[in-house]
N, C-alpha and C positions, 0 to 999 in steps of 0.2 A: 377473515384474515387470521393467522396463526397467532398466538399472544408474542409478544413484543416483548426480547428482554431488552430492559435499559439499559446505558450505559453505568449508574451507578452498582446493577447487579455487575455484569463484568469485572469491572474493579475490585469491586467485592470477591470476585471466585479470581480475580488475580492477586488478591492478598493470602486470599486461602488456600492459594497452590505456592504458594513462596515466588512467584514469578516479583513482585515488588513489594517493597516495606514501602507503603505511604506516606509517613509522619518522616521519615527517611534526616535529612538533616532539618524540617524545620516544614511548615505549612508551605505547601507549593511544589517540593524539589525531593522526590522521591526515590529511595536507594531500589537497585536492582540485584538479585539475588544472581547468583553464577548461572540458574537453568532461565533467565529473565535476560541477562546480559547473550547469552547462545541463543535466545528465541530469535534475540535482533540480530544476529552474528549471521543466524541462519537464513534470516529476512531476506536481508541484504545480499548475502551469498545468491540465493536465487537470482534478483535482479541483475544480478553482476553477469551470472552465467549469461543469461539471456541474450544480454549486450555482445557476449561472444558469439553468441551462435549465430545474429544478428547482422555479422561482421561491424559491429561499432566500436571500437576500439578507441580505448582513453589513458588519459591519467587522470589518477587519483588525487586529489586536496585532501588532504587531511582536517583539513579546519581547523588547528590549530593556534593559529595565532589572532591577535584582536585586528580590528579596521583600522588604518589611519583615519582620521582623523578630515584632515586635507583630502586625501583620494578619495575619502565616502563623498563629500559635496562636492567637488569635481565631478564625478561620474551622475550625481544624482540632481545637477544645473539644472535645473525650470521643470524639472521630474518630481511629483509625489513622491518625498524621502524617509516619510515616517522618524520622523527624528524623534518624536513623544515616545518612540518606540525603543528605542539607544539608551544606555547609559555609558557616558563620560567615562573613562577610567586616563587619566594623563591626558594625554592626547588623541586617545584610541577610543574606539567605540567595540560596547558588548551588544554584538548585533542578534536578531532573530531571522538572519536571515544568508545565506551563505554565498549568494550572487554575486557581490562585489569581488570576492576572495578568487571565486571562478573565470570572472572576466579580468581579474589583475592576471590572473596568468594567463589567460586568452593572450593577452597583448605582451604580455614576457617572450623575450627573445628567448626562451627555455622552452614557449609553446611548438609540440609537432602540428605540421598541417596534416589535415584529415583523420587530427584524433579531435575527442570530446575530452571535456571535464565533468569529472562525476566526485560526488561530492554527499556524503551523508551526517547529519547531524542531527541533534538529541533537540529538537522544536516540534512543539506543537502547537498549527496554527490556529486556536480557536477562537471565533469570532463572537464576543460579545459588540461593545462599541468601538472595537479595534483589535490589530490583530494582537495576538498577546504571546508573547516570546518567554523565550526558558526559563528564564526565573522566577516565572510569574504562576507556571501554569502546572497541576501536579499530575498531569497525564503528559508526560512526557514518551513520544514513540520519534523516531526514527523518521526525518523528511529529507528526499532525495534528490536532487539536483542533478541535471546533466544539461552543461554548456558548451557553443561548437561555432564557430565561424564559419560561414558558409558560403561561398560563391553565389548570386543572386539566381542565374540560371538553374541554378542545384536545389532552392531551397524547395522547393514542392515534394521534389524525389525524396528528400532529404525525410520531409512532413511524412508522408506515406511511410516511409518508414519508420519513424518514432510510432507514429500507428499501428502499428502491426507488431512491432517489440512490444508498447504497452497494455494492447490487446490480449497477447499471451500471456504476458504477467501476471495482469490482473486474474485472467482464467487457471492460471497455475495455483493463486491463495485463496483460490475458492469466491470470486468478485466477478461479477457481468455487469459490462459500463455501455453507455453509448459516447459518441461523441458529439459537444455542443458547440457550436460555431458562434460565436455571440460577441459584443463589443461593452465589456466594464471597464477597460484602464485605458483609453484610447492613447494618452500621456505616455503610459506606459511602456506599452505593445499596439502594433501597426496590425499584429494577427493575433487573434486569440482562439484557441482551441481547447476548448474542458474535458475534462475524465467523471462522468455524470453516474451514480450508480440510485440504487433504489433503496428506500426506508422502508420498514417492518408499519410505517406508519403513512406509505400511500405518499410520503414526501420524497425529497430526493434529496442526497448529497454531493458535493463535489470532492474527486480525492486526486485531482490533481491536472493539467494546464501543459500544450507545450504554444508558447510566445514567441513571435517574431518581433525583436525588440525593437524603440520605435529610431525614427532618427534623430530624436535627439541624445538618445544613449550614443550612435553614432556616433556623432559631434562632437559629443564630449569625449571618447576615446578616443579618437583620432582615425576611427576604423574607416576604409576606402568604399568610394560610394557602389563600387559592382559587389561588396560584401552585404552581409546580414548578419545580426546575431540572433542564436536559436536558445530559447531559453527550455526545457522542458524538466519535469518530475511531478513526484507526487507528494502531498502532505500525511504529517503525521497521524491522519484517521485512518490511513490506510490498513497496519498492521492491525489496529482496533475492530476497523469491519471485516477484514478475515476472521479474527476469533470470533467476531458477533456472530457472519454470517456460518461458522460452523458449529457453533454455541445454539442457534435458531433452529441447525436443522436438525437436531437432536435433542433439543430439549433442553441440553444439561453440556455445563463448561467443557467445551473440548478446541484444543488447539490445532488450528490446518495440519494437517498430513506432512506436508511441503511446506512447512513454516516448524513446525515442532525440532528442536535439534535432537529428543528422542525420540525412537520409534518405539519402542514397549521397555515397561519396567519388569522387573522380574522377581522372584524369592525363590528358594528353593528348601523344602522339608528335610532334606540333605544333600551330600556333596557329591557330584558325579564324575564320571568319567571325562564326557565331556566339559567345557568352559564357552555357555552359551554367548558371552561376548563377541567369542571367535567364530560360531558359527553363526551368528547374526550377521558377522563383517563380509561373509562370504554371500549374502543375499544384500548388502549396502544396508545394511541396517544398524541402525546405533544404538543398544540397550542399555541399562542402568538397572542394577542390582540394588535389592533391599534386603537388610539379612534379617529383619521379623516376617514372619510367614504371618502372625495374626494382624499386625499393621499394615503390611503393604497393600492388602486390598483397600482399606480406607482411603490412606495415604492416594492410591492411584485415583479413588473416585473422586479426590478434589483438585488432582494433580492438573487436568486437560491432558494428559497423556493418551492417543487414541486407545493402545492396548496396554493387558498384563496378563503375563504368563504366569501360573505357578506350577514349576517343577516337583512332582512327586510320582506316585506309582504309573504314572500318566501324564500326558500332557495336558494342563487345562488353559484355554486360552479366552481371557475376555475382554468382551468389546461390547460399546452400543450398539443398537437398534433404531431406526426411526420410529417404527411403533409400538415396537415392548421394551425399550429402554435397556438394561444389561443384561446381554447376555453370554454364558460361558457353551465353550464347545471342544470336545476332547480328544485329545491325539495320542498315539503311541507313541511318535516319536519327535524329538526340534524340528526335523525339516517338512515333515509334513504341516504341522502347524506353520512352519513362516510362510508356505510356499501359502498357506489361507490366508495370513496376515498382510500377503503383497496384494492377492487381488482382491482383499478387504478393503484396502487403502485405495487400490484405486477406483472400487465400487462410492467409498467416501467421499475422494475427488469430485465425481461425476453428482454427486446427491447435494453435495455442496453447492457447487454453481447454480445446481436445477435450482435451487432456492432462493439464490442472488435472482437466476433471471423471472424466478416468479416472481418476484420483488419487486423486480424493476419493471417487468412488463404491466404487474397494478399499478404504479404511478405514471406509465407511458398513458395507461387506458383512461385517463382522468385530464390529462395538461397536454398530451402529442396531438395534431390538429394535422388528418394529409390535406394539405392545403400544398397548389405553389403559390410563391412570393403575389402572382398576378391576381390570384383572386380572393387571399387574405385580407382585408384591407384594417381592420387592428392593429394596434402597436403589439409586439411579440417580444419573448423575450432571447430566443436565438435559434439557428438553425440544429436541425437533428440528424447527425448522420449513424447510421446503426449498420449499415453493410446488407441492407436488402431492399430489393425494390420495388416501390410505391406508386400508388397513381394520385392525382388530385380527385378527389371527392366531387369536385365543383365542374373540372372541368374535364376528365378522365386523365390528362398531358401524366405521362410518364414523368416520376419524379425520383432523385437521388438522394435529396434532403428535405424534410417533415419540419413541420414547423413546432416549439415549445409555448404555446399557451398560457405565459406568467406574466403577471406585469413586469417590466422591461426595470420600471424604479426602486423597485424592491429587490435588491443582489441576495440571490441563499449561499450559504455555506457549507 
């Protein structure tokens, strides 16, 4: 296997690109610097697009405001409410979690039918003995939420499709998931469906769930029995194992392509005719000038910025490699160089994933079992659906879904 960067390097090359100040207001709650605050801007922006093309159409929550108080234990009646997990403020609670705020406006006579609620906020949910909410936690990323009330007949159609949005997604930041059919919150969620990707270390993690919530959320909103509610998104590892997995596949700190809000930094030895902002903007491309030529190489190799141009008698244009690490290559002119920097970017893209799905295909090949249900007879820990198909090992029966080979008692995160 490839060596493994941890997460503590990460952090590390994210302090050292300016992406966040650590120590930020205080042990825990980390400042973000303006190119940190854009990564997320840009995160997010993708997932949004997605949704459109999608035809999923929403409103937005802002998350803005605190929890009552009253409406959190109402909605959360004889449900697992993590209240150890809330802090008190008046009557309000400071929640690590944005659900409530979504289904309050489900049920608002301000809600449209056949849109969702989308919803992103600064949690990350990491699980030591619980889950551990914003205040607490100094790797704060971006967790997303989209809530939808569904007609009961609808909701499978509905499933299939959050499937196939978040399948794209995740392959846009450079992520290959499968999906796990499995029952942890049965309290909770009547369905549960995982977003399962692969460890550099042969493990797996989860980055995110879409739930059929159960009846007794129901009940307690007053929602009508031919409805459902669909709870789906991803948590805040998710921007994290983008940077990993494009950090993995190259060695050395670099920010997804499709997640970056720059596409190349630049300097220039003098002032030219052109003003390569503007002929960036004409290829969709976003640059950022540096006006020391002997700095800005440095600057760029800790920045995670894919590329850097430097303007002089030539065009010099550099980027990584997977197996020689940096290298520069030289144009006469800005457009031939960007027209290399687009289909570098997307040679990236495609290098990226390969590496997710190598990732994940080593830990399918260690815990995936093609068994069907008939002739497993083992406790398992959930169904695998991956989008290709399987035979039983045992008994040839064509199969759709592979079984996960974990104990069932032991939940990962």
């Amino acid at each position: 296997m490839d060596k493994y960067i941890n997460r503590s390097e990460i952090n590390g090359f994210l302090e050292e690109s300016e992406f966040l100040y650590k120590l930020g207001y205080g042990k825990g709650i980390p400042v973000y610097s303006s190119f940190g605050i854009h990564t997320i801007e840009r995160f997010i922006e993708t997932f949004k697009m997605l949704l459109l093309e999608n035809n999923i159409y929403f409103y937005e929550n802002r998350v803005e405001k605190l929890i009552d108080k009253d409406y959190f234990h109402r909605v959360y009646l004889n449900i697992n409410e993590y209240t150890d997990e809330n802090i008190l403020f008046n009557n309000d609670y400071i929640m690590s979690d944005a659900l409530i705020s979504n289904l309050r406006y489900l049920m608002s006579e301000s809600a449209e039918e056949d849109k969702s609620v989308f919803s992103s906020s600064a949690i990350f949910r990491y699980k030591t003995s619980k889950l551990i909410p914003l205040y607490k936690d100094r790797y704060i990323y971006p967790v997303v939420q989209l809530d939808r009330k569904v007609k009961g007949k609808n909701v499978h159609a509905y499933i299939e499709q959050l499937k196939h949005l978040y399948l794209c997604f995740f392959r846009e930041i450079g992520i290959d998931i499968f999906f796990l059919e499995a029952e942890e919150v049965p309290y909770y969620a009547k369905y549960e469906l995982y977003f399962i990707t692969g460890e550099g270390n042969g493990c797996f993690t989860k980055l995110g769930m879409v739930y059929v919530l159960s009846d007794e959320f129901k009940k307690n909103l007053g929602v009508s029995l031919d409805e459902e509610l669909v709870d789906s998104g991803f948590s805040g590892r998710t921007l994290f194992k983008s940077i990993e997995n494009t950090s993995l596949t190259y060695g050395k700190f670099m920010i997804h392509p499709n997640v970056t809000p720059i596409d190349f930094m630049y300097s220039c030895t003098h002032e030219f005719e052109f003003q390569p902002e503007i002929v960036a903007s004409k290829f969709a491309l976003n640059a950022k000038r540096y006006s020391s030529t002997k700095l800005a190489y440095r600057q760029w190799k800790k920045s995670g910025i894919p590329f850097y141009i430097l303007f002089h008698d030539a065009v010099s244009l550099f980027f990584l490699e997977k197996e020689s690490g940096y290298n520069e290559k030289l144009f006469q002119d800005i457009y031939s160089a960007l027209d290399f920097l687009l289909n570098k970017k997307v040679s990236i893209v495609q290098e990226v994933l390969e590496k997710s799905q190598h990732l994940l295909n080593f830990s399918k090949q260690q815990f995936v079992v093609h068994s069907c249900r008939a002739c497993h007879k083992d406790f398992f820990y959930g169904f695998v659906y991956d989008n290709k198909g399987h035979h039983c090992l045992h008994c040839g029966r064509e199969i759709e879904k592979t079984i996960l080979n974990i104990n069932p008692t032991k939940r990962f995160y």
